[in-house]
C-alpha positions, 0 to 999 in steps of 0.5 A, a space after each residue: 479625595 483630600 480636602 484642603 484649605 487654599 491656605 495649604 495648597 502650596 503643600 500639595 503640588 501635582 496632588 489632586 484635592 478638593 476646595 469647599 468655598 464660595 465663588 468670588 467671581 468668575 470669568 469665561 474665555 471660550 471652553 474655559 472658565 476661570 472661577 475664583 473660588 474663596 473659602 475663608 483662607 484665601 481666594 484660588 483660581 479653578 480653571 475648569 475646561 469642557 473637555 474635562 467638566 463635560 458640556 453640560 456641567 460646563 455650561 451649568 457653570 458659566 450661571 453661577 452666581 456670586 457667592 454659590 456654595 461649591 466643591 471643586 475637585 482638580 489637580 493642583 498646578 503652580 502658577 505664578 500668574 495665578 492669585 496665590 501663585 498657584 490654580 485648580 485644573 478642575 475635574 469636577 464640581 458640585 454646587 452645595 447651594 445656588 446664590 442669586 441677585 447677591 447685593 453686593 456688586 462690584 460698583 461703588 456702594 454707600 456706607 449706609 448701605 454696606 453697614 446695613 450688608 455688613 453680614 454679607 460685606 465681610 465676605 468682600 476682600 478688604 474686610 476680610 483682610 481688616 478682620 484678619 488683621 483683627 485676629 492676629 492682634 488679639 492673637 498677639 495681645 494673648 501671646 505678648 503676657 502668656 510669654 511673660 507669665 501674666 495671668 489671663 483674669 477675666 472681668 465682668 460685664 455686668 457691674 453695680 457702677 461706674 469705674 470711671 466716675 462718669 454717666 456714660 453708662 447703659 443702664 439695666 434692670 437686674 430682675 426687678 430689684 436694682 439697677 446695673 450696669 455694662 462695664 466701661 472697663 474690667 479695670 477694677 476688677 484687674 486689680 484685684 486680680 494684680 493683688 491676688 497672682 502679681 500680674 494679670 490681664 483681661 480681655 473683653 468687650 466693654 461698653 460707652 454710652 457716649 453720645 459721640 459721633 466721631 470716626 474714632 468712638 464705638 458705643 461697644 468696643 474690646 479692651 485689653 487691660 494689663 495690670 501688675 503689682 508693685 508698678 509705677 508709671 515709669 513701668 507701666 509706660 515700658 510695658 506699654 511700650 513694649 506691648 505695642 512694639 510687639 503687636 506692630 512687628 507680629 502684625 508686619 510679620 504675619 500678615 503683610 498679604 493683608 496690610 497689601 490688599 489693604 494698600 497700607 503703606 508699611 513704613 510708618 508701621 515699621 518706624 512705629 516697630 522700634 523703640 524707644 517711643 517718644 515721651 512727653 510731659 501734659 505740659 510740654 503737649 501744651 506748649 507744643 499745641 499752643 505753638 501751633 495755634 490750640 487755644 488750649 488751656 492747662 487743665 483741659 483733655 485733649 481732644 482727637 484734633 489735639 491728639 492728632 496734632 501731637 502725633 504728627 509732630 513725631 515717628 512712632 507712638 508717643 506717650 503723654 503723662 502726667 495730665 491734670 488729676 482734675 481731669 483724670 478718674 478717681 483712681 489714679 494717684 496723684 504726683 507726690 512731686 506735684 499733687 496737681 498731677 495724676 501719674 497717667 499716661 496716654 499713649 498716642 498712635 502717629 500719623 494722626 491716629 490718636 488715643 490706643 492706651 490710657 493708664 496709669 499709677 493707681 492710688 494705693 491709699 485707703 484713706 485717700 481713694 476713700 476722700 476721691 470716692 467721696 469728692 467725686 460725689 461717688 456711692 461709698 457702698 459700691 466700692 466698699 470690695 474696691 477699698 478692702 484692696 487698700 486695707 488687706 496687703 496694699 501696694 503700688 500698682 498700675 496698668 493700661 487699657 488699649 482698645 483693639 479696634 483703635 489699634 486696628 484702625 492705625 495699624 490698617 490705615 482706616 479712615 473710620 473704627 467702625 470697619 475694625 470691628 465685625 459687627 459695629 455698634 454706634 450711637 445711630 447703629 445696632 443692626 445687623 
């Protein structure tokens, strides 16, 4: 008997098939139970009557519980009413593994207690559908620079220092000898990458020790970070431009079964779909949050209240540039026009959801990234690799950083990121 994925049910009508799943939930009505049946690809319902199961297999199934491994066997019925539009006349079934007391039920339950579940919680519909969403995004960031010939080089996690010139840093002990670090960003290694194949991209996780407990900070997040040689500022923003265009109308295309059980509305993801996005200048996101009442000052960061203020003031994702350097990492090169500014963008996703990309222009200067290292009061010797970038074959060159649980966040309408990933970790949570 042909074993299918629910998925695919829609290639065998009439046929008789065999699912392998879990059971979602289950109703009886008389001499027929109506089991739903999930197995990762989608949710069927098994209509399984007395007649055709026998009384006892019948009666074995009205007990089943939440979450039991199963086959079932039947014939594949169209039928619009059914989730999918399609069920399973059941001829046989057979129980792979019995589940009980499954504590996750249908009532209302804590975060507290569905995080410490969360092995068990991404079983349940809506995360389910978080995660698939997931999936496609990191599917199209790949297809996004496979199309345009980028080469995927990957960073390591492990690393002698900061690349952001920051504390923010989990600490290691490398066999007893040195001190080491988990990267906060496979930045610096891309653009060594960048000089070597043109264009480049990694894809990984990437780790903050930032004492922060706001909805919108993981201390374990994946980024995705583009970077090309002989880029300015003014090409970093297209490529982001056009990058986050293609990820929303990917998302849109793929997955709208998912983004409905989510209850997302679509049109902001489809206004955020068209380009071209909204630009500002650092000073005039000043002027703008002054007027709404920011007791901001020119030199500061913004913020998430900041950033969700500026978004709202537009449709689709708007790119902030050229903030402070002061402000800004070491790295980034400053504005020959106004050396007070660093060339950095930041892109802000709408509806108030804040930062998804940060980057910029590097400095592309041996002597002058050397007195940036030195004046941020950074060990030369680590950089040492980073500074022969700028002796052998130097140029112009820039990239982004876009971590995927916050575009995942915005693109599935979340309240907080830590249902974007998998497996969360914050400041107050490292299990499961």
């Amino acid at each position: 008997m042909a074993w299918v994925y629910i998925e695919d049910l829609g290639r065998h009508p009439g046929e008789e098939v065999t699912l392998r799943g879990w059971l979602y939930n289950r109703r009886s009505s008389g001499k027929v139970h109506f089991l739903l049946v999930r197995d990762g690809t989608g949710v069927c319902q098994c209509v399984a009557g007395i007649n055709d199961l026998g009384p006892e297999a019948f009666a074995a199934a009205d007990h089943l519980g939440q979450e039991t491994s199963l086959e079932v066997t039947g014939v594949v019925r169209e039928d619009q009413r059914a989730p999918g539009g399609r069920e399973l006349m059941v001829k046989r079934l057979n129980v792979v593994a019995p589940a009980t007391d499954y504590p996750i039920t249908p009532k209302e339950h804590g975060v507290a207690f569905l995080l410490d579940q969360r092995h068990l919680w991404i079983r349940s519909s809506r995360q389910h559908a978080i995660l698939r969403i997931r999936s496609e995004v990191a599917a199209a960031c790949r297809d996004f620079f496979a199309e345009r010939g980028f080469v995927l080089f990957d960073a390591p996690i492990l690393t002698p220092t900061s690349c952001e010139g920051t504390t923010n840093l989990f600490e290691i002990d490398y066999f007893g000898e040195r001190k080491a670090y988990l990267t906060q960003s496979g930045q610096l290694y891309a653009e060594a990458g960048a000089l070597a194949f043109g264009k480049v991209y990694c894809f990984g996780p990437t780790f903050r020790a930032e004492k922060s407990k706001t909805r919108r900070h993981l201390t374990e997040f994946w980024m995705v970070e583009p970077e090309v040689a002989y880029f300015n500022l003014d090409d970093d923003m297209q490529l982001a431009e056009d990058f986050v265009a293609y990820i929303v109308t990917r998302v849109l295309e793929r997955r709208g079964a998912e983004l409905k059980t989510l209850e997302r509305d679509l049109a902001p993801l489809a206004r955020a779909a068209q380009k071209p996005f909204a630009r500002i200048a650092y000073d005039e996101a000043i002027e703008r949050l002054r007027a709404k009442g920011f007791a901001v000052q020119w030199g500061d960061d913004l913020g998430g209240d900041e950033e969700t203020a500026l978004s709202n003031d537009f449709a689709t994702p708007m790119l902030v540039h050229r903030y402070p350097a002061a402000c800004k990492p070491f790295y980034m090169k400053r504005d020959p026009a106004r050396p007070e500014l660093a060339l950095c963008v930041d892109m802000l996703a709408p509806e108030g959801y804040g930062e998804i990309i940060g980057g910029g222009q590097r400095e592309d200067d041996y002597a002058t990234l050397r007195a940036r290292i030195l004046e941020r009061q950074l060990p030369l010797e680590p950089f040492n690799w980073y500074l022969d970038l700028r002796r052998y074959g130097s140029v112009p060159h820039a990239g982004f950083g876009m971590g995927i649980e916050r575009a995942v966040t915005w693109l599935c309408g979340l309240h907080h990121v830590r249902e974007a990933a998998p497996f969360p970790r914050m400041m107050e949570r490292l299990e499961p």
